[in-house]
C-alpha positions in Angstrom: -5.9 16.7 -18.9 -2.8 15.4 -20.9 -1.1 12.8 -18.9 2.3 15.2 -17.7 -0.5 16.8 -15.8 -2.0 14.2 -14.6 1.0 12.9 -12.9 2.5 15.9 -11.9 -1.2 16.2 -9.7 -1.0 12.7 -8.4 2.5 13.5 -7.5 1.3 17.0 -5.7 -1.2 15.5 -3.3 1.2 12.4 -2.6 3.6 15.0 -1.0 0.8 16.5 0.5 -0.3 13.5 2.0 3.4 12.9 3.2 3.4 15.7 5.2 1.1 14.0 7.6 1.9 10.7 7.4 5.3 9.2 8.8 6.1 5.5 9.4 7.5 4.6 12.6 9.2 1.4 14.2 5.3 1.0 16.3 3.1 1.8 13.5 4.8 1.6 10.0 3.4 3.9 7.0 1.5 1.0 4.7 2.7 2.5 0.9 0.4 1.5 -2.3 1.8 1.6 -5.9 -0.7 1.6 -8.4 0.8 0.4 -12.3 -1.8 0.0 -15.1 -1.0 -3.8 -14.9 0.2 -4.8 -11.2 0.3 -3.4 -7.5 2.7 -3.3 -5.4 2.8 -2.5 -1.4 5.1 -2.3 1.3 6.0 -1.4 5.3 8.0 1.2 5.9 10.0 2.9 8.5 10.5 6.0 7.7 12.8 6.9 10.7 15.3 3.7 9.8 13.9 4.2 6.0 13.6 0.7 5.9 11.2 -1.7 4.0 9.5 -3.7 6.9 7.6 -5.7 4.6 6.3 -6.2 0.9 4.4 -8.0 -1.3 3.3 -7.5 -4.9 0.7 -9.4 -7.3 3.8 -10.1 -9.9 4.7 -12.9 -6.9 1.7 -14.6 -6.9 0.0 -16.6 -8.9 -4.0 -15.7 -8.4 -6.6 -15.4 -11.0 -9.0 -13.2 -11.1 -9.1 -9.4 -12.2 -6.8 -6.6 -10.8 -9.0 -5.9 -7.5 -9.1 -9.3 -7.0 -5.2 -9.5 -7.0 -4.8 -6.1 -4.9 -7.3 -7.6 -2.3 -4.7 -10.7 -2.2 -1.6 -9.1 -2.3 -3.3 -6.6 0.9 -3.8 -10.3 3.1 -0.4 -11.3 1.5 1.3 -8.5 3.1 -1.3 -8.7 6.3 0.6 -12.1 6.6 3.9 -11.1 6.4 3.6 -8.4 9.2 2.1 -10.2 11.4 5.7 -12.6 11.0 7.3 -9.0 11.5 5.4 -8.5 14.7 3.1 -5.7 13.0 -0.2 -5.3 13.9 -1.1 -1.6 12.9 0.1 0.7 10.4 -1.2 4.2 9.0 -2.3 4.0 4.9 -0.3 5.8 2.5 -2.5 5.8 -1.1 0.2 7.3 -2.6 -1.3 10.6 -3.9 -4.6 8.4 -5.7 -7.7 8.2 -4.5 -9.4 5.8 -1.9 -11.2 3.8 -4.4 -10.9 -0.1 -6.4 -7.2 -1.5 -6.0 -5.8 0.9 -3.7 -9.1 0.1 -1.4 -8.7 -3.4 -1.8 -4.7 -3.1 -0.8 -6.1 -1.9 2.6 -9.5 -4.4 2.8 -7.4 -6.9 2.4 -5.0 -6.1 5.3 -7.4 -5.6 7.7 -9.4 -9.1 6.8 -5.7 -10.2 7.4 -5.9 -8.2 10.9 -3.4 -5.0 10.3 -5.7 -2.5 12.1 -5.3 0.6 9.8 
């Protein structure tokens, strides 16, 4: 699979997933961006379309390899909800599959106590 297609798919089942999943004031739609190199994730309310709350590994300066990073950047962002008042949200993996850094993002929010 040439890499058009393989982002055109990921793309597919991202707006498949986004059918279902909304972010609301109450319980905010978690978002997880996956680059080769960093990962990014944010809070969003969808109904205001407002960013909540972010965090990335670009702003911090941890060691370790890329789960590592995802699994900080998850508490990291676990952190700053809780400033928002935010103690739940629903997960959006953003069309990729459950797995390494994008299960990490979410590990590392609920060790921070975002019930997902």
């Amino acid at each position: 699979m040439d890499a058009t297609r393989k982002r055109e798919a990921r793309i597919r089942r991202h707006r498949r997933v986004r059918k279902h999943v909304n972010g609301r004031p109450e319980l905010p739609r978690l978002a997880v961006y996956r680059s080769n190199r960093h990962i990014y994730a944010q809070l969003i309310d969808d109904r205001a379309a407002r960013t909540l709350a972010a965090a990335s590994d670009r702003e911090m300066d941890a060691g370790g390899n890329k789960t590592q990073r995802a699994k900080a950047v998850g508490a990291l962002l676990a952190s700053r909800a809780k400033d928002a008042g935010i103690s739940r949200a629903v997960f959006d993996r953003g069309g990729r599959q459950y797995h390494g850094r994008v299960a990490a993002v979410a590990e590392g929010a609920r060790e921070g106590g975002i019930q997902i």
